[in-house]
N, C-alpha and C positions, 0 to 999 in steps of 0.2 A: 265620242263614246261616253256613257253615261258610267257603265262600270267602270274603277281603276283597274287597270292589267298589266298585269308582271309581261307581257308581249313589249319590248322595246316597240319604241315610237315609230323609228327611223322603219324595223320593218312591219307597221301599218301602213305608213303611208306606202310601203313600197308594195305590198298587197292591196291599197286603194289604186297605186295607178298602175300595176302589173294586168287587170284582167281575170276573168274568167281561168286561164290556163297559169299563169303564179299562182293564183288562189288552190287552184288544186295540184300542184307540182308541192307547194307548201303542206297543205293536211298529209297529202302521202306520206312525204317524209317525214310527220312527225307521227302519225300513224307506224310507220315500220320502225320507230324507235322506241315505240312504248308496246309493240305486237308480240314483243318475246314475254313480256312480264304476263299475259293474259295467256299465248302458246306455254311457256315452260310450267306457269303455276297451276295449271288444269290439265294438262295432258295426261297425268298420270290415272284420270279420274274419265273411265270405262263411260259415263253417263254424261257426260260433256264435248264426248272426241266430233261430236255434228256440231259444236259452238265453236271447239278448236279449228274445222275442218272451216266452219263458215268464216272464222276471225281471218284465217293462210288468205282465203280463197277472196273476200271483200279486201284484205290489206295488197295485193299485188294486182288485184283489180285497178285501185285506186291510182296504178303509178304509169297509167293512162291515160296522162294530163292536156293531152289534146284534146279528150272527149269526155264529158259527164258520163257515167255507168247508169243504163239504163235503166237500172234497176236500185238507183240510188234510195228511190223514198221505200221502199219495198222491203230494202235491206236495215233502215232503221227501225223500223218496224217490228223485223224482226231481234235486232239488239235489242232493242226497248225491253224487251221480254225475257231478258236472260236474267237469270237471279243478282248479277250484281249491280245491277240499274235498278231492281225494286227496292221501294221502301221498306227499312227495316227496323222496329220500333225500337231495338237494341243498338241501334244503328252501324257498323262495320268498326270490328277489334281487333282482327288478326291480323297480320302482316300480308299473309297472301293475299287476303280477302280486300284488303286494302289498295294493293297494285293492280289488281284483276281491274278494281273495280276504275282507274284510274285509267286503264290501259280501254276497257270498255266503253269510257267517258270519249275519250279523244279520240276511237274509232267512231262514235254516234256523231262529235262535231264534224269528224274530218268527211264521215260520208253525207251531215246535211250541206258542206261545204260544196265537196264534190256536184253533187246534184242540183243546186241554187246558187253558186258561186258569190256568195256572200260573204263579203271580206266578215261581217260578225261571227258569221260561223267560224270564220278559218283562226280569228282573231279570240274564241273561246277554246277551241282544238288546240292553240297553242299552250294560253294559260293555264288550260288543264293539263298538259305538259310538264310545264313549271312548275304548277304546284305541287304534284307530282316527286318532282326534282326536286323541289326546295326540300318538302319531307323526310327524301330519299339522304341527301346531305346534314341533316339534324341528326339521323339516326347511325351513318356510315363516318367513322372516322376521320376524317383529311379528305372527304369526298370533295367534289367537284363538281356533281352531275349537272346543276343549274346553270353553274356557269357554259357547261359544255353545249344544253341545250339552248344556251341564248346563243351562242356561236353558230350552232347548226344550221339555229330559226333564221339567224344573217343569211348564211349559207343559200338555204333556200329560197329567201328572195334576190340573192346575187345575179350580178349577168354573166358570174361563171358557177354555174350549178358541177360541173364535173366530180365525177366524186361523191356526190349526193349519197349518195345508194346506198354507197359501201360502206361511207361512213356512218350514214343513219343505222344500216344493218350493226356495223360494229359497236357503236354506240347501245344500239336496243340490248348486244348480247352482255355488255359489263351489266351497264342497267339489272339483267337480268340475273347474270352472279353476284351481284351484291343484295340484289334481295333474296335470292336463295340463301347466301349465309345467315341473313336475316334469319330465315326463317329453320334452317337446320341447325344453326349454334355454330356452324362453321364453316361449311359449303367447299368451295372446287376456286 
């Protein structure tokens, strides 16, 4: 790999010789850990609930790891087009704006992943992950989020996935109370 990435080594190679279906049992999961920060921080907002409805509906699609989504390139496509993937000459300041747009990043990898099974895609889906996390951890006191998500990203390419789901779900929901506090001054 030509870029440096925060993706431990150990699981590239195990996504070069996992296969088409590692490839995408990984973006899912990192997919449904970064899906609450995109669901929780728009949902309140009337003119985005067919973005929200499209993130639920492509994010549980994807955890159909035996099978690419048919509609994989169709659906980037459509991401591509959501306001936090445009360029923006002031370029992203706020907090929400910030996760939204991070949570939107690694659903565009994980569904080019899905659809082309291309360890570079899965192996960008992560580090936008990360990067994500490391941020998330600068800003969050005694955080930990990067560490948690290098552990998952293990996770994910283990030969014991068990577990997977619930904890990527649990995972996405801190994730997501922590930047709500961010963003309320205090949050739940």
């Amino acid at each position: 790999m030509a870029l440096k990435t925060l993706v431990e080594e150990a699981v590239v190679e195990a996504l070069q010789a996992g296969g088409d279906e590692a490839v995408r049992l990984y973006v899912a999961a990192c997919a449904e850990r970064m899906a609450p920060l995109f669901i929780g921080l728009r949902a309140g907002d009337s003119a985005r609930k067919a973005d929200v409805d499209f993130v639920v509906e492509s994010v549980g699609g994807l955890w159909f790891a035996d099978r690419p989504l048919p509609d994989a390139v169709d659906r980037v496509g459509r991401l591509e087009r959501f306001p936090e993937l445009q360029p923006a000459e002031e370029g992203i300041t706020g907090v929400a704006d910030t996760y939204t747009f991070f949570a939107a990043l690694v659903l565009r990898y994980a569904l080019l992943a899905n659809g082309s099974g291309e360890v570079d895609h899965a192996v960008s889906c992560g580090h936008a992950a990360l990067t994500a996390m490391g941020m998330l951890d600068q800003n969050a006191a005694g955080a930990s989020f990067a560490a948690d998500e290098r552990r998952l990203q293990s996770l994910s390419v283990s030969d014991t996935v068990a577990g997977l789901w619930e904890a990527s779900v649990a995972a996405g929901r801190e994730r997501f109370r922590a930047v709500l506090s961010r963003t309320t001054g205090g949050g739940r």
